[in-house]
N, C-alpha and C positions, 0 to 999 in steps of 0.2 A: 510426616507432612510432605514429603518430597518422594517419587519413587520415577522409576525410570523403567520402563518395559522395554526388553531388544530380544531379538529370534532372529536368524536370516532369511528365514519368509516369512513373517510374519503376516498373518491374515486375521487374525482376529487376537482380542483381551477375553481373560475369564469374567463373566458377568460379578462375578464375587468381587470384583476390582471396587467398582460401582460403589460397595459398602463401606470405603473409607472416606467417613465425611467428615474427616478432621485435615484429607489431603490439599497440599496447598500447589504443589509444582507437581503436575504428570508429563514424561516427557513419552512419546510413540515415536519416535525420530531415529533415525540410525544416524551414528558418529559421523560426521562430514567428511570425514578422512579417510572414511570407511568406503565409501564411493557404493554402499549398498543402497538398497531401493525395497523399502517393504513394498506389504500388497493391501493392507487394509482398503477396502471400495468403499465401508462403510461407519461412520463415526457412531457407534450405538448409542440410541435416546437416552437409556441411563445415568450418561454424561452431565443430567441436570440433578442426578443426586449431588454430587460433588459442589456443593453449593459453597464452599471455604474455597474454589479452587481460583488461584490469580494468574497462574503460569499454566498455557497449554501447549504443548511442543507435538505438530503431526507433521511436519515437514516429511517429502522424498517419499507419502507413500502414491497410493491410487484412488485415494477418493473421487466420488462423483457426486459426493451432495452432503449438505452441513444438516443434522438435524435441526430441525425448529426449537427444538428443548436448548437448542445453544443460548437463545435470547433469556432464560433462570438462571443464569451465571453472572450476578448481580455484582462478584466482586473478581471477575475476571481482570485484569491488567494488559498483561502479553497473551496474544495467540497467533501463533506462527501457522500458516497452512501452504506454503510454497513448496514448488517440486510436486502437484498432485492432479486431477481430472475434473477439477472447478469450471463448470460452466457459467454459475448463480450464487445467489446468495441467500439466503430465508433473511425475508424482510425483519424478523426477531433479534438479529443481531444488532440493529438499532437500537437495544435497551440496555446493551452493554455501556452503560456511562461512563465506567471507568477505565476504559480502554484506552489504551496509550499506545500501544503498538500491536500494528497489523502486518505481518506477510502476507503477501499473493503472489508470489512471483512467482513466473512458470507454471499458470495456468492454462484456460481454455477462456476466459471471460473474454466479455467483446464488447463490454462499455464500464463506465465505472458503475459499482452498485447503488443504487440511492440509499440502502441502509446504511453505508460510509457515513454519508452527508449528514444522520445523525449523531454518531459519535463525537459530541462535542471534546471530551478528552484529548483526543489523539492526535497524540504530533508525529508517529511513526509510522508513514504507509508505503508500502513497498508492493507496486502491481508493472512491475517489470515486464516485460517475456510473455505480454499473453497477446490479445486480440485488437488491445482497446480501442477504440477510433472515436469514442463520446465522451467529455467529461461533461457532466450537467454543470448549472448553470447555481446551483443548490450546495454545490463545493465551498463556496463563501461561507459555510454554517459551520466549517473547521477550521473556526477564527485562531486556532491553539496549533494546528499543525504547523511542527518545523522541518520537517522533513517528506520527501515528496518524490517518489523511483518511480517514473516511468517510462525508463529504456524501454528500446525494441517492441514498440507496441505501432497503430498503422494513425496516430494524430494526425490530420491534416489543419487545426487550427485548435487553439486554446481559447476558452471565455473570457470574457473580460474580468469576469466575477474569480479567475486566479492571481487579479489583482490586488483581490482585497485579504488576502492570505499575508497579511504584512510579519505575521510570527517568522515565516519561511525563508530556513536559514541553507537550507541544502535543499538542491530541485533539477534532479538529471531529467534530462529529454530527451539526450540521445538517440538515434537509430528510427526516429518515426518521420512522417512526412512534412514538417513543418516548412511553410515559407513565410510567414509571418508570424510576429508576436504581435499582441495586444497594444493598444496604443499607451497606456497607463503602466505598462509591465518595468518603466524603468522607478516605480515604485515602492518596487519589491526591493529596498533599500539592505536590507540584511541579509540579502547575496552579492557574493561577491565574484561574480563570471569573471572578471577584467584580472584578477589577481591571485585566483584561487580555484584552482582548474577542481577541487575537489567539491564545492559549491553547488557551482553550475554547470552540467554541461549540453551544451547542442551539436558534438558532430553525429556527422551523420544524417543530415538534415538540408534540403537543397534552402535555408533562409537566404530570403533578395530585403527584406523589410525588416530590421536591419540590417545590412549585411551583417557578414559575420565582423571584419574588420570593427565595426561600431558594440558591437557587443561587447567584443574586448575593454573599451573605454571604462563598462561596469555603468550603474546607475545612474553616473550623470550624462555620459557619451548616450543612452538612450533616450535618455528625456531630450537633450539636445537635438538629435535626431527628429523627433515626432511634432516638435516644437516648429522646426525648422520647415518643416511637412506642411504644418496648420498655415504658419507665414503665406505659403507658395497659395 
């Protein structure tokens, strides 16, 4: 039910893999500690035999594209793909329901995908380290997300619609262009930026609207702020 594939250059799986459809965890990943880097470019469509599988670990290789057969993996849960050559998405990955957590960190993407915006499941999305500069407006449809990586990416402004993500209990922003947030963002009540640096974070970000000093305050220092804005 669990198997683990490692080689130091690893470029490809035997198709005979494919035939275990009682597998539940496949991990393609090299040890983290291991500092190695496979080379797989390509995830083989067979992958949708594996119809029992809930755990998919491809981190740290070379992918350039997710096959479309990824959206028959009806009882996927986790699928890691960070550390790889991700430009896109196949819009198929939307049918993953049960998906709870996504990596993407340290891609090539350059906005979020809108197959995301379907996964109502998922509270775990990590797109760290790539391109981003769009979040749609369609993000509201991850009423369950609590978790929310998007260091080092090139945001110049957040939707409104990341207001109404009230699950969201961790939400890094770190390292992208921000100078303003949302006018409703001190809503997001179940962070705690003001007291809990592991939360929330913004440096890295030239913010004038709150400043940063007001951010500290946490939820109500924000509202205050925006309140204070409307008065004027």
């Amino acid at each position: 039910k669990k198997l683990k594939v490692s080689g130091r250059e690893l470029l490809s799986v035997p198709r005979q893999l494919f035939g275990l459809d009682q597998l539940q965890v496949l991990e393609m990943s090299p040890e983290r500690e291991s500092c190695l880097r496979y080379r797989m470019e390509l995830l083989p469509q067979e992958i949708s035999r594996l119809r029992n599988l809930t755990c998919l670990y491809v981190d740290s290789n070379n992918l350039k594209k997710i096959p479309a057969e990824i959206g028959t993996l009806s009882r996927l849960e986790r699928l890691t793909l960070s550390n790889n050559s991700l430009s896109s998405l196949p819009a198929e990955m939307g049918a993953l329901q049960r998906l709870h957590s996504l990596h993407l960190a340290n891609n090539s993407l350059t906005e979020l995908p809108a197959p995301l915006c379907q996964l109502r499941s998922l509270t775990f999305l990590d797109v760290s380290d790539n391109k981003i500069n769009t979040i749609p407006s369609s993000i509201r449809h991850l009423e369950k997300l609590e978790t929310l990586l998007l260091l080092f990416n090139s945001l110049e402004s957040l939707p409104e619609d990341v207001c109404l993500l009230r699950n969201l209990h961790t939400l890094w922003l770190g390292n992208n262009h921000l100078r303003s947030l949302p006018a409703a963002f001190g809503e997001l009540v179940n962070l705690d930026w003001g007291y809990n640096s592991c939360s929330c974070n913004f440096e890295g970000n030239p913010l004038e609207s709150p400043p940063p000093e007001v951010c500290s305050r946490g939820p109500e220092g924000i509202r205050d702020y925006f309140l204070s804005l409307h008065r004027i």
